[in-house]
N, C-alpha and C positions, 0 to 999 in steps of 0.2 A: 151260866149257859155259854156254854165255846161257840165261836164262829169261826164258817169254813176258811180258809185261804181262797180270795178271789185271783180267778185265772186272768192273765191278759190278754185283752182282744185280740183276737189276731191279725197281724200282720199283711197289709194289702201288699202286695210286690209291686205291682203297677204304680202305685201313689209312690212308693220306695225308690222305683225307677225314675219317676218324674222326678222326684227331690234330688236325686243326685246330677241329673242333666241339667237341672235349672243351678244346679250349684256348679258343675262346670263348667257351663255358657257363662254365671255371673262372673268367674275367675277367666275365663278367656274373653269377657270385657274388658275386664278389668288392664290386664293388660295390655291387649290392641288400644286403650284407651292412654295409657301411660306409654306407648309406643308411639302413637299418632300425637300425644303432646311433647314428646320427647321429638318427633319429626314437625313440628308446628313453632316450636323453640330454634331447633337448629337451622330452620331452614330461611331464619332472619340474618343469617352470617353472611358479608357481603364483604367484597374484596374492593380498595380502591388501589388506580394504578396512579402510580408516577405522575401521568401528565393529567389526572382529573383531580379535582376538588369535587367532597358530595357535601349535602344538606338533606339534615332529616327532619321529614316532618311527621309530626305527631297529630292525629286528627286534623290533620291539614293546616298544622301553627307550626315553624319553626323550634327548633330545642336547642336552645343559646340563644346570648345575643350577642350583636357585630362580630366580630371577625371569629369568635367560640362560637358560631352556625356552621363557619366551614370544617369540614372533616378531612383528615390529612391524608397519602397514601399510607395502604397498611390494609388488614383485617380487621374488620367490625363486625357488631353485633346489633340489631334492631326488632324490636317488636315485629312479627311480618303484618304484611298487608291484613284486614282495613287500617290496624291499628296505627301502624305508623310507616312512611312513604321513605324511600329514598332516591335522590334526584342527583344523579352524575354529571359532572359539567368538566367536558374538556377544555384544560385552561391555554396549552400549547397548541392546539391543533387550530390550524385556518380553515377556517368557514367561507365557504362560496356561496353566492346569490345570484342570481341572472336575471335584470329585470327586462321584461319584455314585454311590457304594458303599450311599448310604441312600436313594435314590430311586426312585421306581417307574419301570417299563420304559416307555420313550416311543420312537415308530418315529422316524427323521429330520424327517420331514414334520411330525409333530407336537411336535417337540421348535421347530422353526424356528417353529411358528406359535403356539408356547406354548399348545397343546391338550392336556387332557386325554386319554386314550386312556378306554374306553368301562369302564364300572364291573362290575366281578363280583359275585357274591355274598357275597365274601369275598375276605381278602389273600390272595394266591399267594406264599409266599417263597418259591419257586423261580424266580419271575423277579421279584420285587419286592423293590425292597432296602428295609430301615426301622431306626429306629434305635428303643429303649427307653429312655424318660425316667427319673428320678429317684422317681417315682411311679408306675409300672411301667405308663405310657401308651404307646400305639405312635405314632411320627410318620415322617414323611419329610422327609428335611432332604440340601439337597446345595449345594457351594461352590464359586465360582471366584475362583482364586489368582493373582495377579500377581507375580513375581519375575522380578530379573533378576541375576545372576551378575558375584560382587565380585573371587574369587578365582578367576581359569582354573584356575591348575595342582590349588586343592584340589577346584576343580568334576570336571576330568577324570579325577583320581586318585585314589584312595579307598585309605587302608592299611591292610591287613586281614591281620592274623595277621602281622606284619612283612614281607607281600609286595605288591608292587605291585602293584596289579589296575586296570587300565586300563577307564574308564565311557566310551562315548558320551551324546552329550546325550540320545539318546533314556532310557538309563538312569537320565539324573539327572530326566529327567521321569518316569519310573515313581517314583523313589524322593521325591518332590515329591507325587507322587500320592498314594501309600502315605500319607507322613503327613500329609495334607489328609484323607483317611478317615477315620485312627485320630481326629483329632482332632474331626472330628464324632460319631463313635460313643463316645469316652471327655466329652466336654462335654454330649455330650444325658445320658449318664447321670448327671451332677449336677446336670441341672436340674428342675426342676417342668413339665408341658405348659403349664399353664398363664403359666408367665415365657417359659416360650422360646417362645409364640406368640403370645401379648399383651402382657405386664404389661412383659417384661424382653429385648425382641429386641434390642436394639443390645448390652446387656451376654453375651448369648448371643453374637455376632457377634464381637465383641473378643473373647470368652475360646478361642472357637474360634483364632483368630489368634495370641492367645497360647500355644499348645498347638502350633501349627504350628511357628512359630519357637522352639521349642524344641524339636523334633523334627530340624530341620534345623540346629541348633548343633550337636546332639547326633553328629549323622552328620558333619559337617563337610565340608557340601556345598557349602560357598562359594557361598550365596544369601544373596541380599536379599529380605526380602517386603515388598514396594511394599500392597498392596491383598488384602483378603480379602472377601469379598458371599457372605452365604451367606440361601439360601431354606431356608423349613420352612412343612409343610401338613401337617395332620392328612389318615388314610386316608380314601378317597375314600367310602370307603363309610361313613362316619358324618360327609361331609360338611355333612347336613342338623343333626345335633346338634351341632356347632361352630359353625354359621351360628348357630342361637338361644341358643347360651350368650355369641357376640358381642353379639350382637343386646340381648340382655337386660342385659350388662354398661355397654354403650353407653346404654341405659333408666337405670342405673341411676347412671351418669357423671352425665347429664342431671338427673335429680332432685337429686341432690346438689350439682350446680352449683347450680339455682336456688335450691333452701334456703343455697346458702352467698351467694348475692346477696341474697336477702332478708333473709338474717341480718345482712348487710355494711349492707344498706340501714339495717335497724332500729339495727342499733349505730352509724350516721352520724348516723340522725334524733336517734335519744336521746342519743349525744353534743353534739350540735349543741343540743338544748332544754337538757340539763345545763350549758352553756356561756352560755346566753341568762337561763338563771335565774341559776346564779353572780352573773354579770355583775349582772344587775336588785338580786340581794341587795345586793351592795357598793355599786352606786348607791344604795339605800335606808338602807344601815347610811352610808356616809359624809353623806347628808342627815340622816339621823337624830342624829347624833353633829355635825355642825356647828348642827342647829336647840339638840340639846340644852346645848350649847357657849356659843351664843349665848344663851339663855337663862339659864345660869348667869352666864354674866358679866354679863347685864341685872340679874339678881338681886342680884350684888353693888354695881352701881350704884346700888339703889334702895334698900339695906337700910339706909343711913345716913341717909337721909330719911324714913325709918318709924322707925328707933329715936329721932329726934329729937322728932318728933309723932307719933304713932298715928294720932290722930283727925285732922288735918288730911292725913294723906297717906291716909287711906279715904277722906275724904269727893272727895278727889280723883280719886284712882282712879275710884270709882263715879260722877263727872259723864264721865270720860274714858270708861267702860264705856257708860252709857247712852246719849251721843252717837254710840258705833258703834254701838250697835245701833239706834238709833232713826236713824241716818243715811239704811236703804234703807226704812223700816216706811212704808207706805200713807197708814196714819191712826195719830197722835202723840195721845195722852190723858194728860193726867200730875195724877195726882191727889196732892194736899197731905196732907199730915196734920192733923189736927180739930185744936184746939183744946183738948181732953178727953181727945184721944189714942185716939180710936175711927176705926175704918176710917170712908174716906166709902161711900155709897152708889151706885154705877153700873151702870146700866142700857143694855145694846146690842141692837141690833137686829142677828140673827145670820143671817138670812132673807135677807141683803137681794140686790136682783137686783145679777149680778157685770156689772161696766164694760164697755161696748160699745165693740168695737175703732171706727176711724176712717170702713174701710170703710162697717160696720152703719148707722155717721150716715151716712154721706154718702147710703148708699142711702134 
């Protein structure tokens, strides 16, 4: 017994049509899929420059250790984000801080134009920050800090309680910030108002700095502090009594300068005449001591020719004496001795009119 040939069902088109739209949507997944992981791949390619060092992290752990965590300049490749992080740290560039934890409140505008904001009655610490002297003065004092970052990995890292706790930069400039405050408000309190606004600002300036950097050893924040500038003003509102205790300081710099130039003067002059008399004395004592010198040694020459003759060496002398003296005399009278041995008798005319110069005759 034959059997017929079975026909086959026929053909829905519709079902036909779905099968082939679900197979070309499945095929143009397929690609957008291997497109989107092709752009999920590439787009972990990251560039480091020159002056940065990076560090990658992987579920938020480091990949390497010590100094194979930092990544060099050049192109890289990373898992992207959630999977694995990358954290850029400029190693040349300087970092600025401003701490103003003791400063009065200033809007942008007048912070940029260096203005004062308008004076109250009184400080407001609730928006005015200020620091306490050492002498229980109020001031306002605020700094900016210049560091730049020695150590990437201990800058990024911070180990706390033996676990890794992961800083951005932004963190390590709060923590930069932090101790730029403390250090102005722990250094104002051992000074005087008077040093740290006058007498002793640059030592005020350094010890702040020093106070800094040892905040940031202490954390082990792997900075460098390049520069420290810190400003300090007495409150606004007794800015008139600090302008005249300047004022009056500056008075009294002034007078003491001159009294110490006039003092310098007087002790040049008096040195200088002490110096001139010295001098004259020792010219006079060496004149004196060669006249008297010479003198004795005349003396010794003459005293064998007096102990030889007495009377012949007076009566010599005394023609030698009278010839000098009668050498310049006007009028020469030389009277004898008498005969008898009595004085002679001489009569002058003491009246007489005195010698008329050349001119008088000739007139």
């Amino acid at each position: 017994m034959s059997k017929e040939p079975q026909t086959p069902p026929p053909v829905d088109s519709g079902a036909q049509a779905l099968e082939e739209a679900l197979h070309s949507s499945f095929t143009i997944v397929k690609v957008v899929m291997v497109i989107l992981f092709g752009a999920f791949v590439f787009s972990g390619i990251f560039t480091v420059e020159p002056q940065q060092k990076a560090i990658k992290l992987r579920f938020g752990k480091p990949v390497g250790e010590g100094d194979q965590v930092l990544i060099g300049s050049g192109t890289h490749w990373a898992w992207p984000y959630p999977i694995d992080e990358v954290v850029k740290i400029p190693i040349t560039e300087i970092q600025k801080v401003t701490g103003k934890g003791s400063w009065f409140l200033q809007s942008p505008e007048e912070e940029a134009l260096n203005q004062d904001p308008p004076t109250g009655p009184s400080l407001n610490p609730a928006v005015d920050g200020y620091a306490i002297t050492g002498d229980g003065n109020i001031i306002h004092t605020k700094a900016t800090l210049s560091y730049r970052i020695e150590d990437p990995v201990r800058c990024v890292f911070a180990f706390a309680a033996g676990t890794n706790q992961i800083f951005s930069l932004a963190g390590v400039s709060n923590a930069v910030l932090n101790a730029l405050n403390n250090a102005l408000v722990y250094t104002a309190a051992r000074y005087k108002v008077d040093d740290l606004l006058l007498n002793d600002v640059t030592g005020f300036q350094e010890a702040v700095g020093r106070r800094v950097r040892k905040l940031i050893q202490e954390q082990q924040l792997g900075l460098v502090v390049d520069q420290c500038i810190v400003q300090s003003r007495p409150p606004r509102q007794l800015k008139m009594a600090f302008d005249n205790v300047i004022i009056a300081g500056q008075k009294s710099s002034q007078v003491i300068t001159e009294a110490r130039n006039d003092q310098n003067k007087v002790s040049s002059q008096a040195e200088a005449d002490a110096a001139s008399r010295i001098n004259t004395a020792a010219v006079a004592k060496r004149l004196l001591v060669d006249t008297i010198t010479a003198e004795a040694e005349r003396f010794k020459k003459l005293r064998p020719a007096y102990e030889s003759n007495p009377d012949l060496f007076t009566q010599t002398r005394l023609i030698e004496t009278m010839g000098r003296v009668f050498t310049n005399a006007q009028d020469k009278l030389f009277l004898p001795t008498a005969a008898d041995g009595k004085p002679v008798e001489l009569r002058l005319l003491l009246n007489r009119e005195p010698p008329k110069s050349k001119m008088e005759e000739a007139k």
